[in-house]
N, C-alpha and C positions, 0 to 999 in steps of 0.2 A: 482937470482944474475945476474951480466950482465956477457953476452954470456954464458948463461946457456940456455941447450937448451931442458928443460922438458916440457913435452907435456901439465901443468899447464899452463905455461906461453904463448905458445902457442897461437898470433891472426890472425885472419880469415880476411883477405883483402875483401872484395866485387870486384864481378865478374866485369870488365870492361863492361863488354857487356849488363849486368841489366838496366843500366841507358837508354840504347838505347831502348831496349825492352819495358821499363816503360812509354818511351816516344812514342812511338808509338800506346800504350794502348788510352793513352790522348788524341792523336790528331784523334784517332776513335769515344772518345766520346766528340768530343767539341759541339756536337747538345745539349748534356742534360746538358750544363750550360747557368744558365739564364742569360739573360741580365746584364752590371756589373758586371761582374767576367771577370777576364784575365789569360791569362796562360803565367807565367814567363818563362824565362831557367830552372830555378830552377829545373822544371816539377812538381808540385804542387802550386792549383788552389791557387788564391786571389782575396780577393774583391778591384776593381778600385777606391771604395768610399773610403777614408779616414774616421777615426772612430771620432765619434763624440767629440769635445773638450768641457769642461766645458768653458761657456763665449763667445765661438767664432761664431765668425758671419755667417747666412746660405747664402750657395755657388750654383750655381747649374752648370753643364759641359758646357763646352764651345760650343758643339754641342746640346744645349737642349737650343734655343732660346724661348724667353719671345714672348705675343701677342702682349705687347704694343706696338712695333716697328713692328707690321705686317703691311704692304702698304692696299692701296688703302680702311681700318677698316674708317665704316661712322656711325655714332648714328644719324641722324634726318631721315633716310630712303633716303637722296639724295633729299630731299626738300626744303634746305633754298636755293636753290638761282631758286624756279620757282616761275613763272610769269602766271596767267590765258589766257585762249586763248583768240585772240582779244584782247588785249590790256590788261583788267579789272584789278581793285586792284591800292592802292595806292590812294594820296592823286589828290586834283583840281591842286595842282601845278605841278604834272607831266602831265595835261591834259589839256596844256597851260594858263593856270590858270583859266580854268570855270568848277566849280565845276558839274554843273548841266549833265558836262558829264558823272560823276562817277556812277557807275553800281554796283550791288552787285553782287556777285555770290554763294549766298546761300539761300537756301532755308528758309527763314526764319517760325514760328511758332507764330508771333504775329499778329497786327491788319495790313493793307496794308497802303504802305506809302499815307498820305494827298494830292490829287488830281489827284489820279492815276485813270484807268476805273476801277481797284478794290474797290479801296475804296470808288467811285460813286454807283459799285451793292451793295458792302456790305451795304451801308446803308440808304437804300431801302429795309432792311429785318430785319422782328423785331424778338423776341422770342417772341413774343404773334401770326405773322402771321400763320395761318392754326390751329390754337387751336380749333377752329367749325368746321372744314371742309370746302369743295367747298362751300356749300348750305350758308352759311353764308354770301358770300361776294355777297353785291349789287350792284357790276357792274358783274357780272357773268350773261350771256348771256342764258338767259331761253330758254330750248327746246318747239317750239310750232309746231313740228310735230303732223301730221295727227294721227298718233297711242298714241296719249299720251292726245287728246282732250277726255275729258269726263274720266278719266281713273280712279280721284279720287273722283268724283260727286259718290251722295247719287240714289241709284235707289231706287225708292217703291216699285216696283214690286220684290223685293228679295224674294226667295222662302223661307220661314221658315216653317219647316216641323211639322206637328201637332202633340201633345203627345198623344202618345194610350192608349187609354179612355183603363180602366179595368170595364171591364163585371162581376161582381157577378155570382156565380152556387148557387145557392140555396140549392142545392141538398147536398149540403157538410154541409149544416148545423146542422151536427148530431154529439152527442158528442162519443168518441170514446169508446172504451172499456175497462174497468177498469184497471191501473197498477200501481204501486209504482211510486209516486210523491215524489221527493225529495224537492220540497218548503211545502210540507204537511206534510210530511214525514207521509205518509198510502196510502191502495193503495184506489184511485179515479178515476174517468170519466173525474173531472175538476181540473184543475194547480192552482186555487186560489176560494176565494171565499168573498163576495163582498156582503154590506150592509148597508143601506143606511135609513133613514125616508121622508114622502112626508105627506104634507095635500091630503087626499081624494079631494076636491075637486081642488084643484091649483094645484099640483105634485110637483114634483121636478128632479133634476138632481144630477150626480156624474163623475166625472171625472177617466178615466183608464189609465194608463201610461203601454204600453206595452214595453219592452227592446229589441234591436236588438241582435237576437241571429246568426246572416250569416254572411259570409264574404263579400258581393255584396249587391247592392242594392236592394230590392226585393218588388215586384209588393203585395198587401192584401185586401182582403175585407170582411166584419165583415159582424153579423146578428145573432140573435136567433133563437133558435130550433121551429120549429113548435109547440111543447108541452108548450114554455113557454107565459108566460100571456102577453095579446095583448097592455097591458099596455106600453110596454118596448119600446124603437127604440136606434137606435147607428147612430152618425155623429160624422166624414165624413166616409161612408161605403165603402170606395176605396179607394186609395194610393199608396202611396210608401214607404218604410220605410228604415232608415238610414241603415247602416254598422255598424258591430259589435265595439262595444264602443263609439257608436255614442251616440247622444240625442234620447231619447225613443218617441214612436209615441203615440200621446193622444188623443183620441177620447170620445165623452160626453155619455154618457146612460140617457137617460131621459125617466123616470116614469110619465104617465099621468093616473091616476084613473079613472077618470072620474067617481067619487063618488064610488067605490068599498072600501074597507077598509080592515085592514087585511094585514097579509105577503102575498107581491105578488113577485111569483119566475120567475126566467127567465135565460136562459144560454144564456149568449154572446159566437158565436164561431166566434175567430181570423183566418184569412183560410190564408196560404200563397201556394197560387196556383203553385208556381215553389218548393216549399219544404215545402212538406204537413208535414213531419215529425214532422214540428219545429212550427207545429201551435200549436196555446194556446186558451183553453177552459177556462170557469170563470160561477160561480154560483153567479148570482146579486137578492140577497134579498129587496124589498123594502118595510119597515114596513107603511103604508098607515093609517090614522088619520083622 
């Protein structure tokens, strides 16, 4: 009721002095407001932007200048209005009208202009000049120094050194001692065995194809055993023989009877004097008629 004066009804004024208080909180913290915000009387913060309107058109502060109207802004780098040093550039009419003045000033990447001294070397150089080399060209001034006379002349006298004869041992002409033969397959004295026919009185011949079993070239010389019949002889009895997978060396055995008749035996021994290991023994039969 009015002027009742129960402790319901009862309101509470705010302190005069709050507001001063409140306001001095504010002006402690005005670092930690960002940019855009102002502090009214009020004593509570706002934002200085106006809230965005549907439709309406974008503004920006007065104090927040555009770049378009910034001075002395250039887009060609400050180059439309130079001029080459010396004069250069521009047409015969700024060079009192004689064109033949005008210069370039670039380095150009095509042919050199027509009656220039460039264009006199350039074409005095072909793409075919130096394709042979110096030696080609016959106006090229031939050296006839002292140390160069005779220098390509044929001499006779070159030394060419003579091939060393191989010497036969005789002594090696013995067959070895029995052991398994893998072209035989049993064990034998000899790696093969060889047989052949002859007229008793004319003879005959057979041909032996030995195979290179070394890796080098290797020096050989053939014969029969003292034991076999005098019938027998082997050409060429010295050599050389190819490298492993070479062409095999052939040598003739030739039978001469000389009227004897009858199986006549004879062991051919193959000797390779530098690797005896790898010599090859042969039993050559010749049935005689």
């Amino acid at each position: 009721r009015r002027g009742s004066t129960s402790p319901a009804s009862t309101t509470t004024r705010p302190n005069p002095v709050a507001p001063t208080a409140y306001n001095s909180m504010l002006l402690l913290s005005l670092p930690l407001f960002p940019s855009g915000f102002v502090l009214l009387s009020g004593g509570a913060p706002r934002s200085s932007l106006a809230p965005p309107r549907t439709g309406a058109a974008l503004s920006m502060r007065d104090d927040q200048a555009t770049r378009d109207d910034a001075p002395g802004q250039s887009f060609d780098n400050d180059m439309s209005g130079w001029k080459p040093p010396g004069g250069g550039g521009g047409g015969g009419h700024g060079l009192g009208g004689d064109a033949s003045k005008f210069t370039t000033t670039d380095s150009p990447d095509f042919l050199p202009e027509e009656g220039s001294e460039e264009a006199k070397l350039a074409s005095g150089i072909s793409y075919t000049d130096g394709m042979m080399g110096s030696q080609a060209d016959p106006n090229r001034k031939k050296s006839t120094g002292p140390e160069l006379a005779g220098a390509l002349d044929s001499d006779p006298d070159i030394y060419v050194p003579e091939v060393e004869e191989v010497v036969a041992d005789s002594s090696l002409f013995v067959l070895p001692d029995a052991s398994w033969k893998l072209s035989k397959m049993e064990v034998s004295q000899t790696d093969e065995d060889l047989e052949f026919s002859c007229s008793a009185t004319e003879g005959g011949a057979m041909k032996v194809d030995v195979k290179p079993v070394c890796m080098t070239f290797e020096d050989y010389y053939c014969g029969f055993t003292s034991d076999s019949h005098p019938a027998f002889s082997v050409s060429p009895d010295a050599g050389k023989m190819e490298r492993r997978n070479g062409p095999p060396t052939t040598v003739t055995v030739t039978c001469n009877p000389k009227g004897a008749s009858g199986a006549l035996v004879g062991y051919l021994c193959f000797i390779l004097p530098e690797e005896r290991d790898f010599s090859t023994f042969y039993k050559v039969t010749c049935n005689s008629r």
